[in-house]
mmCIF file of the N, C-alpha and C atoms, coordinates in Angstrom:
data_MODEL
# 
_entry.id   MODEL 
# 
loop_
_atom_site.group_PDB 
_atom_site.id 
_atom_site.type_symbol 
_atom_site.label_atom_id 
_atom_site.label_alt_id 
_atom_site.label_comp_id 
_atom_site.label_asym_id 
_atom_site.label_entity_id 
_atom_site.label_seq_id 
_atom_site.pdbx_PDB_ins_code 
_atom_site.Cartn_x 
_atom_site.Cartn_y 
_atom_site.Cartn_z 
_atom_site.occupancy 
_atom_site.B_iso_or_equiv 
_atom_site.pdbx_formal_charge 
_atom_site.auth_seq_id 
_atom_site.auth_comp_id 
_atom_site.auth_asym_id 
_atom_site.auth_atom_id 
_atom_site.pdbx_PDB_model_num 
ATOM 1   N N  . UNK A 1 1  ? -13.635 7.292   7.530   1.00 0.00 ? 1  UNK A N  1 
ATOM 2   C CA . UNK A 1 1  ? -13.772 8.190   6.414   1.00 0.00 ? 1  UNK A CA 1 
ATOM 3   C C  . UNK A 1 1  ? -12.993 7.639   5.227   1.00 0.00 ? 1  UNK A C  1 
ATOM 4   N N  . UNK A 1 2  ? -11.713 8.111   4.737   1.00 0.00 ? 2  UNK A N  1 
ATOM 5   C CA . UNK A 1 2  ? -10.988 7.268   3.979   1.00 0.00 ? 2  UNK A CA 1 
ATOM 6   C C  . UNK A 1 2  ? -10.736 6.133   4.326   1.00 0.00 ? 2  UNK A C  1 
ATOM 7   N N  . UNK A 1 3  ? -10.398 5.744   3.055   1.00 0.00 ? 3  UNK A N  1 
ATOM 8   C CA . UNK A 1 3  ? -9.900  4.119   3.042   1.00 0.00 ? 3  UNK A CA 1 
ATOM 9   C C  . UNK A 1 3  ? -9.216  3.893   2.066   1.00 0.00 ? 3  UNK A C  1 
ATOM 10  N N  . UNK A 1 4  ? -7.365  3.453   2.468   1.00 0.00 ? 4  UNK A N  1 
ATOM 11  C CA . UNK A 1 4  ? -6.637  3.423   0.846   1.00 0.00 ? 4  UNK A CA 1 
ATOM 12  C C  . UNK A 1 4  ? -6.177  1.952   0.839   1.00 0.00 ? 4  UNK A C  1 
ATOM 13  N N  . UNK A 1 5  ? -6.546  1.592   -0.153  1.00 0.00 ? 5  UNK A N  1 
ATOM 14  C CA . UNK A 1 5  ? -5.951  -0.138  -0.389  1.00 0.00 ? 5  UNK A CA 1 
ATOM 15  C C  . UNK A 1 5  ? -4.275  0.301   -1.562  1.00 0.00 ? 5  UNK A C  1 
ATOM 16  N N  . UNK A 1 6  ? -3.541  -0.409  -0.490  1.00 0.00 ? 6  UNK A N  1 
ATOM 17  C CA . UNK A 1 6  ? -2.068  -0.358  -1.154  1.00 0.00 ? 6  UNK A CA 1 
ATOM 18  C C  . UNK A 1 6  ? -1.582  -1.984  -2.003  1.00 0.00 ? 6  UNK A C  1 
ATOM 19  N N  . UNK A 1 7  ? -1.629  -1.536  -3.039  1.00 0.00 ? 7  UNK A N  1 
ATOM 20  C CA . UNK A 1 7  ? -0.792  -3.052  -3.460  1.00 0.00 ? 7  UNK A CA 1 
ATOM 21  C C  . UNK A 1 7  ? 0.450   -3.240  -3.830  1.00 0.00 ? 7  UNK A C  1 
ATOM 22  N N  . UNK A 1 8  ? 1.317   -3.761  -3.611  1.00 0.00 ? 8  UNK A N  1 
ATOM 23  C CA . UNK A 1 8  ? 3.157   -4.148  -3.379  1.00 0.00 ? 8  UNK A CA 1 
ATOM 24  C C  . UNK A 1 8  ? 3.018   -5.198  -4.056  1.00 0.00 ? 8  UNK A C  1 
ATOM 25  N N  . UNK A 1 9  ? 4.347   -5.173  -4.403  1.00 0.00 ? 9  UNK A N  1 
ATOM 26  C CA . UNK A 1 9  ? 4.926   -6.610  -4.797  1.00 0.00 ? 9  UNK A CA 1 
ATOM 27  C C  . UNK A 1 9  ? 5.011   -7.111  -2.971  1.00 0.00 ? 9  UNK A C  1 
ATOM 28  N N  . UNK A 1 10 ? 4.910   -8.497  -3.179  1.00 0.00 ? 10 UNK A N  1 
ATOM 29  C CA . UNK A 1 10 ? 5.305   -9.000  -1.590  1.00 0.00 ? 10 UNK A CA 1 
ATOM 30  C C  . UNK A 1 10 ? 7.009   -8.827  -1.328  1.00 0.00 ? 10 UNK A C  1 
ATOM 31  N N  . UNK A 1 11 ? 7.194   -8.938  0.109   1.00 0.00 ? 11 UNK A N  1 
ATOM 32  C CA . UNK A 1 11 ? 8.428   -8.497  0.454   1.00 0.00 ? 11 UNK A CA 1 
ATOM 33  C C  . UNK A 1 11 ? 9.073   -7.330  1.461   1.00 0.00 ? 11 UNK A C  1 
ATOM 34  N N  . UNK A 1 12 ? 7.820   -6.397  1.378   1.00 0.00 ? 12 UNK A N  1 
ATOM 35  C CA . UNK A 1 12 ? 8.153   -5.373  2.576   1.00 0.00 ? 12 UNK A CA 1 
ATOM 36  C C  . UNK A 1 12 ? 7.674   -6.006  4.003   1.00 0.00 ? 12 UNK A C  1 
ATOM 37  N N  . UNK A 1 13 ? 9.004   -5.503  4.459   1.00 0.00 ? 13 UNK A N  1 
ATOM 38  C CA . UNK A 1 13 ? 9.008   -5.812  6.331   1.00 0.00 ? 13 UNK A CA 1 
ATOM 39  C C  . UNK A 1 13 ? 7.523   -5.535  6.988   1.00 0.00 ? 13 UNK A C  1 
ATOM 40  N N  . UNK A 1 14 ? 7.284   -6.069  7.845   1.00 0.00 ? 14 UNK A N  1 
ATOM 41  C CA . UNK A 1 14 ? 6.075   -5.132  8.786   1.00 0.00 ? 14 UNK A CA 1 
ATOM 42  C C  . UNK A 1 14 ? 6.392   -3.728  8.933   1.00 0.00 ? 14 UNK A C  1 
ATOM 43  N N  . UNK A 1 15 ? 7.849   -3.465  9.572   1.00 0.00 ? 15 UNK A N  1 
ATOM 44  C CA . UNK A 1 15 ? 7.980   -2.665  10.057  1.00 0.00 ? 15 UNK A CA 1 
ATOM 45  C C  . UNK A 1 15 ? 7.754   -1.024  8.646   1.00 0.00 ? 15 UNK A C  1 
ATOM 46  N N  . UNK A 1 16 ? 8.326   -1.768  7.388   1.00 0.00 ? 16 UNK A N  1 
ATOM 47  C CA . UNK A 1 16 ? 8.134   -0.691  6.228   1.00 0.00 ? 16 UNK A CA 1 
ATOM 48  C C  . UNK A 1 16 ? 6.550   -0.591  5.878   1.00 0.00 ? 16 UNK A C  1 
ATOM 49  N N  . UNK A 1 17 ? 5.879   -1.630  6.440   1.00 0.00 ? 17 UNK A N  1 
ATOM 50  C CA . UNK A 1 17 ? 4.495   -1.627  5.861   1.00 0.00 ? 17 UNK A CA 1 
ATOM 51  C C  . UNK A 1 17 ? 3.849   -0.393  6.997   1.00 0.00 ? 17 UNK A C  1 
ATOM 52  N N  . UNK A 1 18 ? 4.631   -0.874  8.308   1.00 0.00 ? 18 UNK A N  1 
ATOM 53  C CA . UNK A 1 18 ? 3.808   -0.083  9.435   1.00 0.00 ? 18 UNK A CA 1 
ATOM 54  C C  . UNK A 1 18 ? 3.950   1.931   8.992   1.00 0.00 ? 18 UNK A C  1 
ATOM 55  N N  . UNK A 1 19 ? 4.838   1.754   8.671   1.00 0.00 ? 19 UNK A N  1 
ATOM 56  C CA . UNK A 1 19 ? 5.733   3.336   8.116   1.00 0.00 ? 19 UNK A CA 1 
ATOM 57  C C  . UNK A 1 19 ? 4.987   3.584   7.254   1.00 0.00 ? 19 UNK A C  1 
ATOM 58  N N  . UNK A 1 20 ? 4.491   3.308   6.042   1.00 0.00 ? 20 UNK A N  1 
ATOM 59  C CA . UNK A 1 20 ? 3.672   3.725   5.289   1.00 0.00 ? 20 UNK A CA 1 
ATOM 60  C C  . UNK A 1 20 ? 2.693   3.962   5.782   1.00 0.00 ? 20 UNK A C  1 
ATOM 61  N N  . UNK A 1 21 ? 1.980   2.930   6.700   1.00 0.00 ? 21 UNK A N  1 
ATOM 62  C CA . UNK A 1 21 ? 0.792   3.218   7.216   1.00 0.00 ? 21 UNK A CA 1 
ATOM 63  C C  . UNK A 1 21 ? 0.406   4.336   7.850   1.00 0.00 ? 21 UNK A C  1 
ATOM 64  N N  . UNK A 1 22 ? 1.588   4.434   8.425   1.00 0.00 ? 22 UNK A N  1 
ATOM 65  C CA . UNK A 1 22 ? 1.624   6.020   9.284   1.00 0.00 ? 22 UNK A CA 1 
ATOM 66  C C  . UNK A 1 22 ? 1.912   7.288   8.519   1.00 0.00 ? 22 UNK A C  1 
ATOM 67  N N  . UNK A 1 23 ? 2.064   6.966   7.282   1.00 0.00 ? 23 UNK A N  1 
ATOM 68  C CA . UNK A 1 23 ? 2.576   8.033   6.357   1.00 0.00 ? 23 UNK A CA 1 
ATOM 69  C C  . UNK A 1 23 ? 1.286   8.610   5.614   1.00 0.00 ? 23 UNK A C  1 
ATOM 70  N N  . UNK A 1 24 ? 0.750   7.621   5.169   1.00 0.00 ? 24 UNK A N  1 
ATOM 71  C CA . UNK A 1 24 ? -0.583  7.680   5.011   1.00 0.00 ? 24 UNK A CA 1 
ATOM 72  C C  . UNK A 1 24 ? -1.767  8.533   5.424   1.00 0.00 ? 24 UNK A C  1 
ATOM 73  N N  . UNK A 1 25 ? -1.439  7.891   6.732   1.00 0.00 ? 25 UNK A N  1 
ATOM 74  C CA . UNK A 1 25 ? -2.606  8.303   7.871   1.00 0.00 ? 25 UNK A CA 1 
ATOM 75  C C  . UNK A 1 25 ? -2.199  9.833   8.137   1.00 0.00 ? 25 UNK A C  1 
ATOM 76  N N  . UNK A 1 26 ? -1.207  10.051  8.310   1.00 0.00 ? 26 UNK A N  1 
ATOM 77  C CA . UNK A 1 26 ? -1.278  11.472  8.665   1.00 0.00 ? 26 UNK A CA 1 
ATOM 78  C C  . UNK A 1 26 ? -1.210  12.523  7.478   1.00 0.00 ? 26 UNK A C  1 
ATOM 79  N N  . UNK A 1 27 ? -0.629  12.369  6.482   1.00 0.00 ? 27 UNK A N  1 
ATOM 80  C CA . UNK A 1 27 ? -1.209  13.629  5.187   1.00 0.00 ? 27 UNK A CA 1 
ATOM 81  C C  . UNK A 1 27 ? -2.466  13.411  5.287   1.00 0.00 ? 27 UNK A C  1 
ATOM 82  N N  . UNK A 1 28 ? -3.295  11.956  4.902   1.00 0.00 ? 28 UNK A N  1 
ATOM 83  C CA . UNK A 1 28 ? -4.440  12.256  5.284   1.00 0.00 ? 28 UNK A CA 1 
ATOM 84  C C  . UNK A 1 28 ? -5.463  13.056  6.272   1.00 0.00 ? 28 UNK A C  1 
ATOM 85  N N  . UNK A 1 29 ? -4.873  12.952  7.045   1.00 0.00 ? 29 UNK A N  1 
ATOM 86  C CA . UNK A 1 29 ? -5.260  13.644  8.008   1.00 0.00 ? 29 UNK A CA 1 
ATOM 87  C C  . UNK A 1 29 ? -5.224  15.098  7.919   1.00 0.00 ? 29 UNK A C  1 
ATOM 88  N N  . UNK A 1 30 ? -3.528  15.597  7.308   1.00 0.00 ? 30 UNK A N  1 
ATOM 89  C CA . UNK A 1 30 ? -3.762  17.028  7.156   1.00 0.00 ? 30 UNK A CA 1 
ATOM 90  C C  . UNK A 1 30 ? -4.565  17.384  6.070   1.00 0.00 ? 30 UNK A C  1 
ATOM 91  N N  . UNK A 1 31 ? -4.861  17.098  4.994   1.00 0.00 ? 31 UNK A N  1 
ATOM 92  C CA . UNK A 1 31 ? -5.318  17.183  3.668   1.00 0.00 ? 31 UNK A CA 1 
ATOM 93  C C  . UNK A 1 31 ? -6.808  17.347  4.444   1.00 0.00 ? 31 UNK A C  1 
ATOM 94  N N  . UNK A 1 32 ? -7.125  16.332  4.946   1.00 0.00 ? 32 UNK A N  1 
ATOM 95  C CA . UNK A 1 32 ? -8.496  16.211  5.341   1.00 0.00 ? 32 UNK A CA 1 
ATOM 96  C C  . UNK A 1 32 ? -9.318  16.155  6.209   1.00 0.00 ? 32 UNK A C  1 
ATOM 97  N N  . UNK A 1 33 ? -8.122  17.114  6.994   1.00 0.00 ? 33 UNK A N  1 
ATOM 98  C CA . UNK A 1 33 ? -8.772  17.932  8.418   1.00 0.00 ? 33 UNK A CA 1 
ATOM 99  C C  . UNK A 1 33 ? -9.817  16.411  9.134   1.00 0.00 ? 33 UNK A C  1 
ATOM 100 N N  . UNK A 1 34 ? -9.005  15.213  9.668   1.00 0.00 ? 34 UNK A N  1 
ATOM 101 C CA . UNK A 1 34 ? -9.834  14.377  10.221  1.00 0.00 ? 34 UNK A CA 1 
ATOM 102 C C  . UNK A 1 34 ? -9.127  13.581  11.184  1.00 0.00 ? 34 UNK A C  1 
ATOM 103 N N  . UNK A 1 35 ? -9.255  13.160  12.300  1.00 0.00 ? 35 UNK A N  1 
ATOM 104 C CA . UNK A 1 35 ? -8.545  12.504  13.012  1.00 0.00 ? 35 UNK A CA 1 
ATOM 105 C C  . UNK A 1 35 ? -8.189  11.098  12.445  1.00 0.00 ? 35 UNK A C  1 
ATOM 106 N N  . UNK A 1 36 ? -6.910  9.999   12.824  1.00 0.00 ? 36 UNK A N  1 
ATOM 107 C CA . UNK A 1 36 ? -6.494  9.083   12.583  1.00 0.00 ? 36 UNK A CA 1 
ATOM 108 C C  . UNK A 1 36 ? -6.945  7.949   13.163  1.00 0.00 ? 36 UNK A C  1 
ATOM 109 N N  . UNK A 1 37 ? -8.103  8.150   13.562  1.00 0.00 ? 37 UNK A N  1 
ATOM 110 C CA . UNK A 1 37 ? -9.393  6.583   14.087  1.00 0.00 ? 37 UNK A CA 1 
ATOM 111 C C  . UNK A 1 37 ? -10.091 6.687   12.924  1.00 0.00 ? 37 UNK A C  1 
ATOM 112 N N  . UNK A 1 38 ? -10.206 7.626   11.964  1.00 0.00 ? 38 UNK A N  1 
ATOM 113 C CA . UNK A 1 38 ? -10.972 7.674   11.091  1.00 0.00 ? 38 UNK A CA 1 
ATOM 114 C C  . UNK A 1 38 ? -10.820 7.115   9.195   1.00 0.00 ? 38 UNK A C  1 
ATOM 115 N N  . UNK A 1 39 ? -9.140  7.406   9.339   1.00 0.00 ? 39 UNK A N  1 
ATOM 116 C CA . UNK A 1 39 ? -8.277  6.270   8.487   1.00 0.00 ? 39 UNK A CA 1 
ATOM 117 C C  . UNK A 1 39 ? -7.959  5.221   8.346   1.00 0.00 ? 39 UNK A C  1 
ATOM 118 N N  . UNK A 1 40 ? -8.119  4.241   7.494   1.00 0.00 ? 40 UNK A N  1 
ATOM 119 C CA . UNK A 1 40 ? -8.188  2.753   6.952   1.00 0.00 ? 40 UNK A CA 1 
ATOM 120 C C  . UNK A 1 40 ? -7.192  2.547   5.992   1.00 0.00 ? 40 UNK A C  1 
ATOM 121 N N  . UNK A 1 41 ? -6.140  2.086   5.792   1.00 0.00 ? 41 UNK A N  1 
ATOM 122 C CA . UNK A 1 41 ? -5.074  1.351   5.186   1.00 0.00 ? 41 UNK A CA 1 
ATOM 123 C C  . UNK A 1 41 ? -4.407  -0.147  5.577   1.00 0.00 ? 41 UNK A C  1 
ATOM 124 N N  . UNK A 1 42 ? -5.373  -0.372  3.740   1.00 0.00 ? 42 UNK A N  1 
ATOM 125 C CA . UNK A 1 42 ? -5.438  -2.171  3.798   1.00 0.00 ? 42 UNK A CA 1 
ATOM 126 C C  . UNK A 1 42 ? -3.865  -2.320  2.830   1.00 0.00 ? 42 UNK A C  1 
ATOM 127 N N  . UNK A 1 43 ? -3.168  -3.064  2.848   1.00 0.00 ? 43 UNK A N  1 
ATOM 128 C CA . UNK A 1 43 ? -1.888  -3.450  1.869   1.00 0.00 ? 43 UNK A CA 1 
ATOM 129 C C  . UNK A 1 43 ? -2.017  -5.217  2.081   1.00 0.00 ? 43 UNK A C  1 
ATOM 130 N N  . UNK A 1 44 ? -2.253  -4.848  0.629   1.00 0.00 ? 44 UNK A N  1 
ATOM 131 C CA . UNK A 1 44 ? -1.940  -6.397  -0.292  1.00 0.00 ? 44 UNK A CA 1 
ATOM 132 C C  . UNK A 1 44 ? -0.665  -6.392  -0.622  1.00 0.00 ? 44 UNK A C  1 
ATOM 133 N N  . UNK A 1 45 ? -0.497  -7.786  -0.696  1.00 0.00 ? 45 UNK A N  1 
ATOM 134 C CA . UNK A 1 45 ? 0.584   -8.391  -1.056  1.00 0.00 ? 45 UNK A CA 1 
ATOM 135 C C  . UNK A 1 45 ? 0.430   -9.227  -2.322  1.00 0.00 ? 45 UNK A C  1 
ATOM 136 N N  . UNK A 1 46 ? 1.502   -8.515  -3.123  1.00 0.00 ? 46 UNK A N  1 
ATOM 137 C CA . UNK A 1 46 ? 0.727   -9.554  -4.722  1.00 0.00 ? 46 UNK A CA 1 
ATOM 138 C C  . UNK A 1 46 ? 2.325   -10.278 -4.756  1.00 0.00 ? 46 UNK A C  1 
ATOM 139 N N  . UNK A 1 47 ? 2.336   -11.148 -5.285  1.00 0.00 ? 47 UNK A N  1 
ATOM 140 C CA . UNK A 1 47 ? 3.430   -11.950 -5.698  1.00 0.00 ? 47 UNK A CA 1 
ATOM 141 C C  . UNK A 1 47 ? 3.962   -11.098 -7.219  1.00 0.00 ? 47 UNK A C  1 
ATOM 142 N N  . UNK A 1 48 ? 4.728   -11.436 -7.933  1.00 0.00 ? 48 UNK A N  1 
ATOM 143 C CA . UNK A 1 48 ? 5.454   -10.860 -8.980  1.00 0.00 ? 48 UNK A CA 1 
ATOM 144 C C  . UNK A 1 48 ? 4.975   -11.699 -9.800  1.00 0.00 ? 48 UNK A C  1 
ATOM 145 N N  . UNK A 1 49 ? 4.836   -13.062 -9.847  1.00 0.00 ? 49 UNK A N  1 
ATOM 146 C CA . UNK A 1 49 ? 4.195   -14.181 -11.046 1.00 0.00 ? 49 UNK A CA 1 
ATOM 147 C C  . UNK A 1 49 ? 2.545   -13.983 -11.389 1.00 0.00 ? 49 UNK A C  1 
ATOM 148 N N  . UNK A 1 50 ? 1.512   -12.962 -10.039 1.00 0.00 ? 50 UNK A N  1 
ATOM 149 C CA . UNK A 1 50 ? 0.097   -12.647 -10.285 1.00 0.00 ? 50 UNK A CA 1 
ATOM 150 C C  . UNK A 1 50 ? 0.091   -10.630 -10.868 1.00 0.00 ? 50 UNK A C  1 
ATOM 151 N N  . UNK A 1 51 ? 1.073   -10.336 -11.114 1.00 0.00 ? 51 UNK A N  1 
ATOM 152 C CA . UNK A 1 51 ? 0.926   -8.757  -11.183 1.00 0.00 ? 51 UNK A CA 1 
ATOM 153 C C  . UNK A 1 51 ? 1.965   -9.155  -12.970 1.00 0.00 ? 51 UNK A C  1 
ATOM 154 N N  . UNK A 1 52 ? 1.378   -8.330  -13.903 1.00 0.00 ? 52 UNK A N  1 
ATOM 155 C CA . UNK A 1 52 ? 1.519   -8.439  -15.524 1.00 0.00 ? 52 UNK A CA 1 
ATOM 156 C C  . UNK A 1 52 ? 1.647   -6.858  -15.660 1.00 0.00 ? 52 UNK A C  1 
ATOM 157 N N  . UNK A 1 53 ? 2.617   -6.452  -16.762 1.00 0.00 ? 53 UNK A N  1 
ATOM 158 C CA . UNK A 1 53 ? 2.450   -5.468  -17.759 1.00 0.00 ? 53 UNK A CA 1 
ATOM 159 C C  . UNK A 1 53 ? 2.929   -5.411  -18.759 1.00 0.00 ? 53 UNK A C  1 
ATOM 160 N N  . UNK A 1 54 ? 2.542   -5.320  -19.798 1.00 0.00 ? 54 UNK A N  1 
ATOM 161 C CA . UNK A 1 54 ? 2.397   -5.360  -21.390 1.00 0.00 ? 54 UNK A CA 1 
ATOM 162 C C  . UNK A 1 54 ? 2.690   -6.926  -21.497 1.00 0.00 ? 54 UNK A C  1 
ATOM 163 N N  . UNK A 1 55 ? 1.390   -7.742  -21.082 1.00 0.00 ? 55 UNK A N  1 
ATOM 164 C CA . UNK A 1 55 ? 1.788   -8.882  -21.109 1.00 0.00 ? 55 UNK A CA 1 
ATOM 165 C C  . UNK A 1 55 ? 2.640   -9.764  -20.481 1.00 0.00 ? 55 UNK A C  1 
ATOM 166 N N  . UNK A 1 56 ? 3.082   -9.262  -19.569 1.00 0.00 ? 56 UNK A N  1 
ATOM 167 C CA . UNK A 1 56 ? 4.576   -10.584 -19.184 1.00 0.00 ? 56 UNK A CA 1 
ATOM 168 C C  . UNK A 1 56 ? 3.961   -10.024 -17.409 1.00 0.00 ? 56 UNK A C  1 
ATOM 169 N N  . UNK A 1 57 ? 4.410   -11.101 -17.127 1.00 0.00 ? 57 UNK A N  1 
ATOM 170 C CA . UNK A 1 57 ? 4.300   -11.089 -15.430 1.00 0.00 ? 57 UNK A CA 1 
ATOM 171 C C  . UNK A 1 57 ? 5.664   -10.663 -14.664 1.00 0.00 ? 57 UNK A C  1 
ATOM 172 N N  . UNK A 1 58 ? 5.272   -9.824  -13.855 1.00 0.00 ? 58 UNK A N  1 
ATOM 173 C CA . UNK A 1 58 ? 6.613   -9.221  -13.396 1.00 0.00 ? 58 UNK A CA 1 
ATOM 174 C C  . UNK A 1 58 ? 8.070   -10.055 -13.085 1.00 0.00 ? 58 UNK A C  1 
ATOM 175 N N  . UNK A 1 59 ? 7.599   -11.375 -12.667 1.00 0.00 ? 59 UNK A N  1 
ATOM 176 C CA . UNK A 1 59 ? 8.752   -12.927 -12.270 1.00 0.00 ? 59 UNK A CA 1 
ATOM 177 C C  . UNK A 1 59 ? 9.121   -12.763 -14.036 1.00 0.00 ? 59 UNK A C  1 
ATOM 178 N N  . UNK A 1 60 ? 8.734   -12.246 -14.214 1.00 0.00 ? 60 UNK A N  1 
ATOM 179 C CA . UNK A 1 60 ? 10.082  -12.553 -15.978 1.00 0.00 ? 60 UNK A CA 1 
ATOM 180 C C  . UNK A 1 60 ? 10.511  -11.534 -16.583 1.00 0.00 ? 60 UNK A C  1 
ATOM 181 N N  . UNK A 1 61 ? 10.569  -10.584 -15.833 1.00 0.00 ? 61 UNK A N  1 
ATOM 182 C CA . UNK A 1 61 ? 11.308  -9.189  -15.871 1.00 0.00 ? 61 UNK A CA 1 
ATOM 183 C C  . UNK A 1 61 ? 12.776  -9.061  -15.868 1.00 0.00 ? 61 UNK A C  1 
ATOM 184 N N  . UNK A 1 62 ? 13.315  -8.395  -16.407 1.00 0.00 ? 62 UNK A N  1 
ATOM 185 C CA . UNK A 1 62 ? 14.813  -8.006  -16.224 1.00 0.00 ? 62 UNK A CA 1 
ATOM 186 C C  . UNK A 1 62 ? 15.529  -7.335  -15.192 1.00 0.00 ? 62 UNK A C  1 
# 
């Protein structure tokens, strides 16, 4: 049914990625009255030098 694509800066553990996943999955679940075979959570990993705002790429941030 759902399907949420997460994008991060790279750097979170498995284990913080797995936690979200499960965090995810289950509001979903209550929100939307559906079992958790039925939830999909993809997480990308973007680097800080491919992710930009107002022009500048996050690697040249303060």
């Amino acid at each position: 049914m759902p399907t949420f694509r997460v994008e991060l800066f790279e750097g979170r553990t498995p284990e913080k990625k797995k936690e979200l996943m499960e965090a995810i999955t289950k509001e979903s679940c209550r929100v939307l009255g559906c079992g958790p075979e039925s939830v999909d959570v993809i997480i990308y990993d973007i680097p800080k030098h491919d992710w930009g705002t107002a022009g500048k790429p996050w690697s040249e941030a303060d």
